[in-house]
Backbone of each chain as ProteinMPNN parsed JSONL, in Angstrom:
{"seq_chain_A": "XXXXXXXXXXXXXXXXXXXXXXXXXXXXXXXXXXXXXXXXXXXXXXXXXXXXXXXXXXXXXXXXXXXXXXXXXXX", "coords_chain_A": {"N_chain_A": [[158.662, 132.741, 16.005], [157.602, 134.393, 13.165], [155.666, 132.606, 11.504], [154.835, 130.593, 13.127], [153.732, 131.947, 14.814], [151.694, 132.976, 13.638], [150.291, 131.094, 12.798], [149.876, 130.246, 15.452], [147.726, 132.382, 16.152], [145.534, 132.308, 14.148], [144.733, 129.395, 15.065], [143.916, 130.123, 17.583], [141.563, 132.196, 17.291], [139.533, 130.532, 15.554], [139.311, 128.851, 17.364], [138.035, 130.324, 19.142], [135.682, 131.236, 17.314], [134.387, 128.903, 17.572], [133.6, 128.336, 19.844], [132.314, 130.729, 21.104], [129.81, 130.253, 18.788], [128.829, 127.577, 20.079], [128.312, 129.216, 22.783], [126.451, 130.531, 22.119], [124.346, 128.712, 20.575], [123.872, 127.335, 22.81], [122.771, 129.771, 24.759], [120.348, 130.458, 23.375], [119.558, 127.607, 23.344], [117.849, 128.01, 26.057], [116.629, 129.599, 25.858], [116.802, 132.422, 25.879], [118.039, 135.388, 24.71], [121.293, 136.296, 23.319], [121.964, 139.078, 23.611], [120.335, 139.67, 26.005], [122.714, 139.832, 28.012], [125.497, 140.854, 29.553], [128.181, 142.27, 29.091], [130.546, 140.807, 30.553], [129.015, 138.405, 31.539], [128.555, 136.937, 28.942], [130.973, 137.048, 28.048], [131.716, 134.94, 30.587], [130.341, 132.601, 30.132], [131.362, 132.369, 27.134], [134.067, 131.335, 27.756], [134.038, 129.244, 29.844], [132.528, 127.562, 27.325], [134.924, 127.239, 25.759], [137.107, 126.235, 27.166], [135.613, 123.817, 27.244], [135.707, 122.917, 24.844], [138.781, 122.888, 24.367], [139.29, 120.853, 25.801], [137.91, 119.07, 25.135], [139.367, 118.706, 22.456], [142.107, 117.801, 23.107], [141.696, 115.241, 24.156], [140.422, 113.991, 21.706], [142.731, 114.23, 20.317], [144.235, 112.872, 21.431], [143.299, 109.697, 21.532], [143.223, 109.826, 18.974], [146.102, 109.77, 18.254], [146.75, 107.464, 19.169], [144.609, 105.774, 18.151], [145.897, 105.944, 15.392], [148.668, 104.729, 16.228], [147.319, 102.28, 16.141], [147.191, 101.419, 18.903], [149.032, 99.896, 20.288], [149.67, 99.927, 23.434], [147.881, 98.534, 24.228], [148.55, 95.771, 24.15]], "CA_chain_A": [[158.732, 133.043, 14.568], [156.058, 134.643, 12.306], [154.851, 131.823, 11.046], [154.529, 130.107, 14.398], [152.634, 133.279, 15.469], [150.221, 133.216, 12.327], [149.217, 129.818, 13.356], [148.51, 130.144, 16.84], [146.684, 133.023, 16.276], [144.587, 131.642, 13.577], [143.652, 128.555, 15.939], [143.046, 130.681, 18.623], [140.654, 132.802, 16.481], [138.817, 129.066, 15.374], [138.553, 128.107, 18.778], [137.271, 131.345, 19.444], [134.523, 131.132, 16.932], [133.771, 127.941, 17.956], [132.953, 128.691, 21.41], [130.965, 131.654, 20.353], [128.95, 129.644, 18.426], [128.286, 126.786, 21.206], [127.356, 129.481, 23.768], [124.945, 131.683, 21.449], [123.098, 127.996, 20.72], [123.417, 127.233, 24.633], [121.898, 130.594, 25.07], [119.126, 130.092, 22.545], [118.171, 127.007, 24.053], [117.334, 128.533, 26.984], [114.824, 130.775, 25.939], [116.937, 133.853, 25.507], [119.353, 135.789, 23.527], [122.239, 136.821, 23.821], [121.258, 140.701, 23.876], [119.872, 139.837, 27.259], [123.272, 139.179, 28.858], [125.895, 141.929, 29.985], [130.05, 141.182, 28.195], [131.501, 139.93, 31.593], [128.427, 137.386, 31.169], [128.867, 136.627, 27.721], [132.391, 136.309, 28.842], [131.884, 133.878, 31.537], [129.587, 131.213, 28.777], [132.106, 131.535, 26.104], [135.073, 130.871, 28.664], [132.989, 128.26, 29.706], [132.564, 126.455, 26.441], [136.408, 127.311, 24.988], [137.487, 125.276, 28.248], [135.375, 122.613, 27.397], [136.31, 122.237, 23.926], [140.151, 122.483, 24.606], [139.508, 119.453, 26.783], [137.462, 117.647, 23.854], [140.516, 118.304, 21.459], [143.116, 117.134, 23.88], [140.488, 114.14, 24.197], [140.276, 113.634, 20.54], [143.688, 113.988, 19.74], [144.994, 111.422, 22.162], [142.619, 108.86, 20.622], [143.627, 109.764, 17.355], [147.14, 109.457, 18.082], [146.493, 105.631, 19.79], [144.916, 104.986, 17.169], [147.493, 105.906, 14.457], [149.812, 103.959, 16.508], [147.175, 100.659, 16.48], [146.856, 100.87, 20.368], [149.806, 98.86, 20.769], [149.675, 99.925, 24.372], [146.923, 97.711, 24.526], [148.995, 94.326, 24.433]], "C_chain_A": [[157.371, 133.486, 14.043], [155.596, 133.891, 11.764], [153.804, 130.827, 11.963], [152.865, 131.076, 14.766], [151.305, 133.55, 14.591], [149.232, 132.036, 13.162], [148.808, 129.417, 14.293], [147.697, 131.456, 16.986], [145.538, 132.346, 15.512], [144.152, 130.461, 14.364], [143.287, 129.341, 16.808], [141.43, 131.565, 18.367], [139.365, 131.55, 16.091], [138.593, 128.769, 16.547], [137.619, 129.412, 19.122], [135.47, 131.938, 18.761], [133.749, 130.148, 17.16], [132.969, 128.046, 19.123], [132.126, 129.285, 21.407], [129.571, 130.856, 20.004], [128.402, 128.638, 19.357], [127.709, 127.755, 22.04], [126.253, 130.645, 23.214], [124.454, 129.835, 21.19], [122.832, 127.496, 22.675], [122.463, 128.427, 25.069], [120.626, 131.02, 24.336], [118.497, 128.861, 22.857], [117.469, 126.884, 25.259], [116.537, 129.608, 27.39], [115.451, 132.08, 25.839], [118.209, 133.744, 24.337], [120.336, 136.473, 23.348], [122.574, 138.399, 24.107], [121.028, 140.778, 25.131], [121.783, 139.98, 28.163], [124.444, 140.416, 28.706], [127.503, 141.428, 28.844], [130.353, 140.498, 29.049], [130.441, 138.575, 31.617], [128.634, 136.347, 30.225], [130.372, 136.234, 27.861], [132.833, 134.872, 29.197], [131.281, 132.636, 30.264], [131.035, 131.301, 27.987], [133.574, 130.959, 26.639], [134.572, 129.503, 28.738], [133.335, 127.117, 28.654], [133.819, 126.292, 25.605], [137.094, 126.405, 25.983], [137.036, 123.854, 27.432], [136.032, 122.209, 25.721], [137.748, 122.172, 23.858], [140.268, 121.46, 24.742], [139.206, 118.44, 25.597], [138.614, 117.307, 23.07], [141.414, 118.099, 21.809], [142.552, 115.548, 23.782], [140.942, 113.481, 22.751], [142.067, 113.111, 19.752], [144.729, 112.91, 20.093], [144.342, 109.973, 21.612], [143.052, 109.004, 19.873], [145.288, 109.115, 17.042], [147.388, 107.97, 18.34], [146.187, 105.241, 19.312], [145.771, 104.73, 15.869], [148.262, 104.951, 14.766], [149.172, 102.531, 16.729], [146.809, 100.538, 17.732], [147.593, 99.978, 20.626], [149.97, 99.231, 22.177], [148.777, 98.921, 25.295], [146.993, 96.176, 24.852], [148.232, 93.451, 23.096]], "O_chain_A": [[156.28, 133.046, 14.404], [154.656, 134.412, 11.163], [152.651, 130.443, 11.763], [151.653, 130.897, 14.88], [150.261, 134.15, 14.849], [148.157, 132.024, 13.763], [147.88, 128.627, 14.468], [146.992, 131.565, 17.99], [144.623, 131.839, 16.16], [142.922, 130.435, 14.394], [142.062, 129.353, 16.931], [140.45, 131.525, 19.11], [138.222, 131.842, 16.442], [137.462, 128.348, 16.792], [136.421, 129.245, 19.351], [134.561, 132.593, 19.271], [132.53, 130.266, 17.032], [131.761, 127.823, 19.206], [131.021, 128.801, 21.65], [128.551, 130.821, 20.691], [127.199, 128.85, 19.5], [126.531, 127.497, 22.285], [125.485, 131.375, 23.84], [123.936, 129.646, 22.29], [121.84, 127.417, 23.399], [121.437, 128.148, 25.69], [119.939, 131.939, 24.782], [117.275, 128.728, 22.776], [116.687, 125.979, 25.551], [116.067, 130.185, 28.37], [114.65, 133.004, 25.699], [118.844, 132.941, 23.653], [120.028, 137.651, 23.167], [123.489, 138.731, 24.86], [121.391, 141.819, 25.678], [121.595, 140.417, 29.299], [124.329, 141.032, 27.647], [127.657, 140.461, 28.098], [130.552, 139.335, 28.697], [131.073, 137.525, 31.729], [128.841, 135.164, 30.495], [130.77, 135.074, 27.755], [133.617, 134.054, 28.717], [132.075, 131.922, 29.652], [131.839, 130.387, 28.169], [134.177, 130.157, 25.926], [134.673, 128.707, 27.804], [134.052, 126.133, 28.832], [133.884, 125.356, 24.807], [137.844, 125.637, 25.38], [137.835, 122.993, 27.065], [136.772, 121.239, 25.558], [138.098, 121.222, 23.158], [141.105, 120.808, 24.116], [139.838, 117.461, 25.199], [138.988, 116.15, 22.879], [142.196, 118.092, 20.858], [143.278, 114.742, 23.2], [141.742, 112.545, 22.713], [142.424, 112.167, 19.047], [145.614, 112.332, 19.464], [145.178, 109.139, 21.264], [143.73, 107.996, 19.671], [145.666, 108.372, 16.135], [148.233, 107.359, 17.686], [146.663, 104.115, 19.168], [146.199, 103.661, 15.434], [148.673, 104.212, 13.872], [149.83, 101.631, 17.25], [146.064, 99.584, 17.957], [147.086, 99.038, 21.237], [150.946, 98.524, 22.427], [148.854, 98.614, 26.485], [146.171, 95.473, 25.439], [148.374, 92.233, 22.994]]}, "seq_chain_B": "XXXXXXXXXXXXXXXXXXXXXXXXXXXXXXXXXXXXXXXXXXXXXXXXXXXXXXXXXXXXXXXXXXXXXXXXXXXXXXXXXXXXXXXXXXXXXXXXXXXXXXXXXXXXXXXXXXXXXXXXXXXXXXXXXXXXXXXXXXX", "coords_chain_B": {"N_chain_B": [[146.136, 99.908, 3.7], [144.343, 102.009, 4.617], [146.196, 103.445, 6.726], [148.203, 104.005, 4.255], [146.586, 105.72, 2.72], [145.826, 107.971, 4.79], [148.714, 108.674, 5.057], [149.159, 109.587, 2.768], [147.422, 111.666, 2.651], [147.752, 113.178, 4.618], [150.773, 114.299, 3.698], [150.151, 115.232, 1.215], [148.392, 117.964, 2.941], [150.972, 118.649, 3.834], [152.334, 119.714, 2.064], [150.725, 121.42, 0.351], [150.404, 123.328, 2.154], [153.179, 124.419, 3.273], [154.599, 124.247, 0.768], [156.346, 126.433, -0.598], [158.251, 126.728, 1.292], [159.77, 124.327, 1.469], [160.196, 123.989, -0.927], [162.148, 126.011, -1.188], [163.986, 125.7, 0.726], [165.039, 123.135, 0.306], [166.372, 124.373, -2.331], [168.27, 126.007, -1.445], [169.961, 124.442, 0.086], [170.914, 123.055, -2.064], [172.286, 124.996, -3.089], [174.082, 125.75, -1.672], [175.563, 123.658, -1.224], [176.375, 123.365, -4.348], [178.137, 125.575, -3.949], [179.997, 125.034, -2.051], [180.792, 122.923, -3.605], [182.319, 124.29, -5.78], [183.976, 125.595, -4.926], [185.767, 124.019, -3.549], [186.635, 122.558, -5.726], [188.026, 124.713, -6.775], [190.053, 125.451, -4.437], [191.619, 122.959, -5.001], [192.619, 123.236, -7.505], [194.071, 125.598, -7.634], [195.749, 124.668, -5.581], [197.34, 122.454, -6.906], [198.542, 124.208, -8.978], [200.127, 125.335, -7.615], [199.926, 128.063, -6.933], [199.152, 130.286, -4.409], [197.702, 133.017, -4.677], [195.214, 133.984, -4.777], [193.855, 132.937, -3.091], [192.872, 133.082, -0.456], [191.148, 135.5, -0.997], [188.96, 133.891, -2.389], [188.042, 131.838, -0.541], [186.75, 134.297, 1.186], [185.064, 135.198, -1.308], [183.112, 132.947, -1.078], [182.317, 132.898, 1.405], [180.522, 135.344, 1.508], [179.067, 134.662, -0.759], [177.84, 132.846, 0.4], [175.989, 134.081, 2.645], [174.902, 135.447, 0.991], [172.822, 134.087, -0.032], [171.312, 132.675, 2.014], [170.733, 135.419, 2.95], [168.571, 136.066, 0.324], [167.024, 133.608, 1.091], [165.571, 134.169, 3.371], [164.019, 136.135, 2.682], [162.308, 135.387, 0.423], [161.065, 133.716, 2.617], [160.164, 135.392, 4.694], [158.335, 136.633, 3.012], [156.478, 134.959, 2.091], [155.219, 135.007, 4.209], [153.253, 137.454, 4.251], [150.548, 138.841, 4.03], [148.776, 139.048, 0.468], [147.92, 141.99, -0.565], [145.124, 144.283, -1.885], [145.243, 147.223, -3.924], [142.569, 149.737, -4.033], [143.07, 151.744, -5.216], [142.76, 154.42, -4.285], [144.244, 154.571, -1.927], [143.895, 152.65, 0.4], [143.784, 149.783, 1.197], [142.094, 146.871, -0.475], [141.471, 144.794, 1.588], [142.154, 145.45, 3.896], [139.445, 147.701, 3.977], [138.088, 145.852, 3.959], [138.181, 144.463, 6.69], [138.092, 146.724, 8.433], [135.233, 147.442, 7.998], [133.993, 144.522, 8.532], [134.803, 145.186, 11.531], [133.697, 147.243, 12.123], [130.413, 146.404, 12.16], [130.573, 144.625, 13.598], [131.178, 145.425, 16.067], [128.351, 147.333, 16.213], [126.831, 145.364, 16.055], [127.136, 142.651, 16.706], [126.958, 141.043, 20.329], [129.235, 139.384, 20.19], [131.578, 141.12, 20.46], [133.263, 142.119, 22.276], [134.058, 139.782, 22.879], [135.283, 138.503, 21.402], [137.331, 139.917, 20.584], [138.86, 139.828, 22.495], [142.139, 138.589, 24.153], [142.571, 136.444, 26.427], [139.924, 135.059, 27.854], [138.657, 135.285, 31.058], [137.244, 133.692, 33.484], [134.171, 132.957, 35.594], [134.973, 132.516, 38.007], [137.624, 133.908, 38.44], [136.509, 136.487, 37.681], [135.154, 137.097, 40.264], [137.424, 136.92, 41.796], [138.47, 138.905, 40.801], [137.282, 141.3, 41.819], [134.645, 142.214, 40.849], [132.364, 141.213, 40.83], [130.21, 138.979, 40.383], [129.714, 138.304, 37.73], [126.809, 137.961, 37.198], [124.576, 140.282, 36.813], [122.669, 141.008, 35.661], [119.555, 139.472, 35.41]], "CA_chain_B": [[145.233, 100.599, 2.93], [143.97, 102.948, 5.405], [147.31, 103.859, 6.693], [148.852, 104.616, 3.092], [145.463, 106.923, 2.307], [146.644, 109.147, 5.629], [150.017, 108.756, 5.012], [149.081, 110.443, 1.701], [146.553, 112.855, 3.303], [149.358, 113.723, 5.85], [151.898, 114.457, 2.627], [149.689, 115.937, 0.863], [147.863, 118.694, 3.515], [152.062, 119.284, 4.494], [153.058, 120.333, 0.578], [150.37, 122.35, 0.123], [150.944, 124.69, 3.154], [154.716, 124.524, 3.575], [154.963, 123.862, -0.552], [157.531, 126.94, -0.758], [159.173, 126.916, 2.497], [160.266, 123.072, 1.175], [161.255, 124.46, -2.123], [163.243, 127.17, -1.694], [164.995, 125.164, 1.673], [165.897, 121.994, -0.895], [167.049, 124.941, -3.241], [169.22, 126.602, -0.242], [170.48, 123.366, 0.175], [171.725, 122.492, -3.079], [173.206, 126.043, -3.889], [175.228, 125.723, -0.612], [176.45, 122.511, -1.679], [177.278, 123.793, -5.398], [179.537, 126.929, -3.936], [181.081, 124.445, -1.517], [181.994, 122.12, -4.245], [182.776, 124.655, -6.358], [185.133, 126.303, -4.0], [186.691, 122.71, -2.792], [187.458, 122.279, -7.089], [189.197, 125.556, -7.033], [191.306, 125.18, -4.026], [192.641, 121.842, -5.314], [193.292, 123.614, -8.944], [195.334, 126.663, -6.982], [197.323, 123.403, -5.027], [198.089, 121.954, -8.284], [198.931, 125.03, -9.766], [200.983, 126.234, -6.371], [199.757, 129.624, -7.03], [197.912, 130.811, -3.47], [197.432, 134.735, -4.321], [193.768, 134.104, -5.268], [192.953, 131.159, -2.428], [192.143, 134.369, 0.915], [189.649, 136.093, -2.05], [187.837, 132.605, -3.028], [187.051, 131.999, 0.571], [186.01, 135.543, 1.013], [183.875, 135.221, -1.996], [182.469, 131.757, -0.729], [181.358, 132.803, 2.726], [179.868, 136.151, 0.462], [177.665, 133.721, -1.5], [176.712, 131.973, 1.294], [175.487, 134.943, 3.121], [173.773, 136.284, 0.405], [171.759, 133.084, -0.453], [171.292, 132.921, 3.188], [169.572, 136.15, 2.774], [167.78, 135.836, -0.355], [166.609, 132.775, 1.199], [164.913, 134.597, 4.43], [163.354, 137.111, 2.177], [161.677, 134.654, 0.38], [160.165, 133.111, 3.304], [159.225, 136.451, 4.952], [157.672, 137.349, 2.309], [155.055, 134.649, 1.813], [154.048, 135.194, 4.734], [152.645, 138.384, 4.629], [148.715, 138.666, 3.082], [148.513, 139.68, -0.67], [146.863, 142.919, -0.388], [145.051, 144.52, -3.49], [144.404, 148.2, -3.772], [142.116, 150.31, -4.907], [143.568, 153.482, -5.511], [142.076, 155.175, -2.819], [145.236, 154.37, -1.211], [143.277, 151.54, 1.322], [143.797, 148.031, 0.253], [140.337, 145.703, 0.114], [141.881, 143.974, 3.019], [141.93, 146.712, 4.988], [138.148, 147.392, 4.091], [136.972, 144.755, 4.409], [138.684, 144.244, 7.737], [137.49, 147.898, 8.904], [133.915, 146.961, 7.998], [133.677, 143.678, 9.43], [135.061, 145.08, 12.778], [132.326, 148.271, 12.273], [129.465, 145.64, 11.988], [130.919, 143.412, 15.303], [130.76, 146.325, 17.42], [127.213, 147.396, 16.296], [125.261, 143.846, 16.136], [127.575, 141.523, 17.652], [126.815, 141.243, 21.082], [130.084, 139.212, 21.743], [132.516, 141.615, 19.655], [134.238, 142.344, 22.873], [134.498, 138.707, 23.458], [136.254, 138.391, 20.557], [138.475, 140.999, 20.66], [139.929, 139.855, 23.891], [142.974, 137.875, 23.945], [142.221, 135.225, 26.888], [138.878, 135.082, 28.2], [138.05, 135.429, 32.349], [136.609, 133.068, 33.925], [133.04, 133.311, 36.799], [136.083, 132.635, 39.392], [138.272, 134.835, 38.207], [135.801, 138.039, 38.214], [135.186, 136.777, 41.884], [138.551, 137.203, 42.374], [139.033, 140.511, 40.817], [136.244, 141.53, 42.951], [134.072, 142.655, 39.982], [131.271, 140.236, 40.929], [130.55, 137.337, 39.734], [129.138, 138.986, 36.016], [125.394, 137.677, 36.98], [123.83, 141.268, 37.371], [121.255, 141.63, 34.892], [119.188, 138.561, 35.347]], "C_chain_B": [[144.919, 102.172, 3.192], [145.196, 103.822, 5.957], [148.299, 104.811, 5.614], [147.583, 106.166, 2.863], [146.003, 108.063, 3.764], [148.143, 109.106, 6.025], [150.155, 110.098, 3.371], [148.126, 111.863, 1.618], [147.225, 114.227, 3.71], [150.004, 115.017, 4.557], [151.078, 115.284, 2.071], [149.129, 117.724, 1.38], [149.542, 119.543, 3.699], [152.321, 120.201, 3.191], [151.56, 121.061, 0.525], [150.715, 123.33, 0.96], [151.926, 124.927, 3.508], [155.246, 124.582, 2.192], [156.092, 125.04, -0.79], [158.559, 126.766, 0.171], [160.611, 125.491, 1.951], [161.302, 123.238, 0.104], [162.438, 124.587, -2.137], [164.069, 126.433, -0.647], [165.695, 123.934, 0.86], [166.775, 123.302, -1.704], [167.94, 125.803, -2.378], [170.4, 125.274, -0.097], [171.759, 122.998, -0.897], [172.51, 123.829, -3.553], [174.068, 126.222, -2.876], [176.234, 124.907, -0.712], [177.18, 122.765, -2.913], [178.021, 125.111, -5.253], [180.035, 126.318, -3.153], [182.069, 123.509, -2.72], [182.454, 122.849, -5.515], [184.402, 125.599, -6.164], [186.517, 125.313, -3.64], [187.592, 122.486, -4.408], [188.735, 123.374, -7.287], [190.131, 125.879, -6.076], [192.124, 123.901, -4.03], [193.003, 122.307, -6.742], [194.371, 124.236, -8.458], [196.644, 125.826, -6.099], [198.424, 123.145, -5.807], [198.732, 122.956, -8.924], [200.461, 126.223, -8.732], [200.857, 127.682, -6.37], [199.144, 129.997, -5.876], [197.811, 132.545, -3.828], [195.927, 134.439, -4.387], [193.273, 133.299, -4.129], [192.214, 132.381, -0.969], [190.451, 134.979, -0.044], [188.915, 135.409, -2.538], [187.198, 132.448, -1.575], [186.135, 133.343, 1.255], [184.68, 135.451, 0.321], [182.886, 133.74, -1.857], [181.497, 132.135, 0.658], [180.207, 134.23, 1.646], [178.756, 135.521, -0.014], [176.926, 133.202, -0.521], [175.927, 132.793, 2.016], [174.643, 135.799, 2.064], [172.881, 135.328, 0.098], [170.806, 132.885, 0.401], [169.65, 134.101, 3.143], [168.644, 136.185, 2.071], [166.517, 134.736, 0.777], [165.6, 133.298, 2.173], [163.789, 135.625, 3.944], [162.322, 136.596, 1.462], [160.652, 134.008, 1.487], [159.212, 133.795, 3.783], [158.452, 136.839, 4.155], [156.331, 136.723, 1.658], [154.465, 134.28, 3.034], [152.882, 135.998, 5.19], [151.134, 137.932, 3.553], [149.329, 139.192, 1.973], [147.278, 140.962, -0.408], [146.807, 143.688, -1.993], [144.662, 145.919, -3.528], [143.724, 148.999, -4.722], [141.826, 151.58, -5.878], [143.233, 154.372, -4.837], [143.657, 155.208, -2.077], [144.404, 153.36, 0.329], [143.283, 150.292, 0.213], [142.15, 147.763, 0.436], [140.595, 145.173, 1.365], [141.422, 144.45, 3.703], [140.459, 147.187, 5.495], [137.898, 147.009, 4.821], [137.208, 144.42, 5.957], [137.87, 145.466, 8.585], [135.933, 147.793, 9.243], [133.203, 146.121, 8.691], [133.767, 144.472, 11.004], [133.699, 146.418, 12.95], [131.18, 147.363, 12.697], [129.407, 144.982, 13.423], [130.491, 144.471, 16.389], [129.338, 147.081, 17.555], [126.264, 146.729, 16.473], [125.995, 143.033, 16.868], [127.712, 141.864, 18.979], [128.144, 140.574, 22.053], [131.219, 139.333, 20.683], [133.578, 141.801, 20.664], [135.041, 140.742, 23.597], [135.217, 138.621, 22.585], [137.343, 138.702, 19.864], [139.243, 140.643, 21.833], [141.007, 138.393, 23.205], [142.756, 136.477, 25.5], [140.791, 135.752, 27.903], [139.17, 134.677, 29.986], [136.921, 134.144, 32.656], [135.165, 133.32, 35.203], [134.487, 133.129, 38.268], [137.004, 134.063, 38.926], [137.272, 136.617, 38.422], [135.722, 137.942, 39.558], [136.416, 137.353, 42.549], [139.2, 139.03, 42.0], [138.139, 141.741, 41.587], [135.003, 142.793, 42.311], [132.6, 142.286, 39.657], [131.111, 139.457, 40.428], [129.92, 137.26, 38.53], [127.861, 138.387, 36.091], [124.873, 138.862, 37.536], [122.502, 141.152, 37.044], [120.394, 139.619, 34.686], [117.36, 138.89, 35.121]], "O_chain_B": [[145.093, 103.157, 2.475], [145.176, 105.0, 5.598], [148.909, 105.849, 5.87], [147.884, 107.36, 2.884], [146.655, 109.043, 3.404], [148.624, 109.447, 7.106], [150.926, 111.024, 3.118], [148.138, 112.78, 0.797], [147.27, 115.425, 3.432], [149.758, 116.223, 4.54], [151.273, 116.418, 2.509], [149.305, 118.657, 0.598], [149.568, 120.774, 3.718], [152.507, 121.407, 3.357], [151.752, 121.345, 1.708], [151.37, 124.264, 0.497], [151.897, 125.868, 4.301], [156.415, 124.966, 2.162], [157.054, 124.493, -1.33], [159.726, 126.66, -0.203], [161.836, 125.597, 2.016], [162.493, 122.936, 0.027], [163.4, 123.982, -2.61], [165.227, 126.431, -1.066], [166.924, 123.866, 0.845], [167.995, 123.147, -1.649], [168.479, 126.572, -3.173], [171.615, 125.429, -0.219], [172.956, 122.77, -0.717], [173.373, 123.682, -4.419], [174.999, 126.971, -3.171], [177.418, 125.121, -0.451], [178.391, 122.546, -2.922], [178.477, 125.702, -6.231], [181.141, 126.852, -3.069], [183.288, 123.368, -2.825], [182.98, 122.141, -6.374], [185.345, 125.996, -6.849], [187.707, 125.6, -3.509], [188.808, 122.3, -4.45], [189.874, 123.173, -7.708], [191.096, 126.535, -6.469], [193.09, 123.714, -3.29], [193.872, 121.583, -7.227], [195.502, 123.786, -8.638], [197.838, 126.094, -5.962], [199.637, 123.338, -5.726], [199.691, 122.543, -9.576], [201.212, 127.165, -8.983], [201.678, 128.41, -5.812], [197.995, 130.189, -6.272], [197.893, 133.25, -2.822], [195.475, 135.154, -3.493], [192.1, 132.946, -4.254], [191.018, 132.307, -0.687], [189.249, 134.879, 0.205], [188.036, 135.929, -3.226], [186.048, 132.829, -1.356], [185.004, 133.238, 1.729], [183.569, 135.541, 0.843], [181.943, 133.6, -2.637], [180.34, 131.78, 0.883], [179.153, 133.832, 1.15], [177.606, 135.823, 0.303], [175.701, 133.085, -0.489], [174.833, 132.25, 2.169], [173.848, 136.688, 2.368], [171.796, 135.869, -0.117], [169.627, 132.853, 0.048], [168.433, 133.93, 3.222], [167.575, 136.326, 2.664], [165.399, 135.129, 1.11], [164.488, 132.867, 1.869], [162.821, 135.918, 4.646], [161.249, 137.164, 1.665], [159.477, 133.823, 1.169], [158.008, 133.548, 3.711], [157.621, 137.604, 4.644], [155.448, 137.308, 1.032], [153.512, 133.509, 3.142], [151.968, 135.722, 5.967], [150.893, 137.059, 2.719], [150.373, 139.812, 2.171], [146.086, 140.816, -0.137], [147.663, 143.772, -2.874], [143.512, 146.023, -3.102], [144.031, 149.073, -5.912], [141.028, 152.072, -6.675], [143.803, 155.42, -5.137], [143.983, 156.337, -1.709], [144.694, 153.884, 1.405], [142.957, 150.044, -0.948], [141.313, 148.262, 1.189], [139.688, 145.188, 2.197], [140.364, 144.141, 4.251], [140.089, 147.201, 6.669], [137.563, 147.302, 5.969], [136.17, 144.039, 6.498], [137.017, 145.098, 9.393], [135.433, 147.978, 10.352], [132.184, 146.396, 9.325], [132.754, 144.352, 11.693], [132.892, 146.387, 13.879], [130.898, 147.597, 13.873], [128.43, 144.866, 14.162], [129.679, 144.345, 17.306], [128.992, 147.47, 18.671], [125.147, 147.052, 16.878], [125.41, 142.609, 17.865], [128.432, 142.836, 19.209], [128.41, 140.681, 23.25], [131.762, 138.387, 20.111], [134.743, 141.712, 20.275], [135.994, 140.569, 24.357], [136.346, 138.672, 23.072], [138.03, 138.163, 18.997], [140.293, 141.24, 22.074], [140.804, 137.589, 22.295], [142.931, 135.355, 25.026], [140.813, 136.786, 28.571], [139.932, 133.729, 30.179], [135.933, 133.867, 31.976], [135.511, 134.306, 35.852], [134.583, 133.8, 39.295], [136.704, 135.188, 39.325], [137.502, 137.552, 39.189], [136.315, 138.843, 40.15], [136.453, 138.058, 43.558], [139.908, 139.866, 42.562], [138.495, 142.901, 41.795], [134.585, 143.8, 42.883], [131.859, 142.702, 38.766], [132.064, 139.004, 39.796], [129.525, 136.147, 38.183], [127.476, 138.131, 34.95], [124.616, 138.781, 38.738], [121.499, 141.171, 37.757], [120.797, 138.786, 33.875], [116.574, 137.95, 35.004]]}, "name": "protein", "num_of_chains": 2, "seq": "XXXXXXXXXXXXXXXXXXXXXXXXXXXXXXXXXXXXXXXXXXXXXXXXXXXXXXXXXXXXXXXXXXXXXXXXXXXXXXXXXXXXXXXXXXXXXXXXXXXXXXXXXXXXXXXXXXXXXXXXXXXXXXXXXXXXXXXXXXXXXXXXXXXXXXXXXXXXXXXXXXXXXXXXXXXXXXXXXXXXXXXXXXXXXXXXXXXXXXXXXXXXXXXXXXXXXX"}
């Protein structure tokens, strides 16, 4: 549905700036800038850090949901 | 305490961004229900009255309503979800612009316009595998 489709584009677009942004400061604190680095480079980093934050907000959201529910899994 | 405050967070964040969809589906709702029970009153009047010439052309005009509410109802939805665009007589919306512009700007200074134009990003294995190298040339 088009509404469906709005809203996983728009996160994908948010994750997509996100990542961006993590690997331009990853590549600023390493002494260069992102000018130096080719697209399939630039590529590979923001792949890279869109991976890792997937994982965080899988991460986050399972916590969140355990705790919502109290952690009654916890006994 | 805490619970009720994101129970009301929740409720709140849902009615703002669904706030028509909710509407107009309660108001789908209830106008389906007032041509059913308006339909159910007038084939127990036409019982009472033993007259059936009119009872084939009430259900006719019942499924009718319902199919046009039906539609209304879809037209409504489609329709907020498109952008509000504003123009400026030029015949180009601002949207559009501004959209045009931004993407001018990405491809002159942004160095990761084509990263952001792609739809799923490649991985250092993956170039390996397409046998494109492993994207560390320029070091």
């Amino acid at each position: 549905m088009d509404v469906f489709n709005r809203l996983f584009t728009r996160h994908r677009d948010w994750l997509r700036n996100k990542a961006i942004g993590r690997a331009e400061t990853r590549i600023l604190l390493a002494g260069r800038s992102p000018g130096d680095f080719t697209a399939e480079e630039l590529e590979i980093v923001v792949q890279e850090e869109e991976s890792k934050l997937k994982s965080e907000l899988r991460e986050k959201g399972l916590f969140g949901m355990l705790a919502l529910l109290g952690f009654s899994w916890l006994g | 305490m805490i619970k009720n405050l994101f129970r009301l967070a929740a409720l709140g964040i849902i009615w703002s961004r669904y706030k028509v969809i909710i509407v107009s589906t309660a108001l789908l709702v209830f106008y389906v229900w007032l041509v059913g029970s308006l339909h159910d009153d007038f084939v127990a009047f036409i019982e009472l009255e033993d007259d059936k010439t009119h009872l084939a052309a009430s259900f006719l005009t019942k499924w009718l309503a319902f199919l046009a509410g039906l539609i209304i109802y879809l037209a409504v939805i489609t329709r907020i979800g498109r952008k509000p665009t504003v123009s400026n007589g030029d015949g180009e919306t601002k949207a559009a612009k501004a959209e045009s512009e931004l993407t001018r700007q990405n491809t002159e200074e942004d160095p990761f316009a084509d990263v952001r134009a792609r739809k799923a990003l490649r991985s250092a294995a993956d170039f390996v595998v397409e046998g494109k190298g492993s994207g560390r040339k320029k070091k």
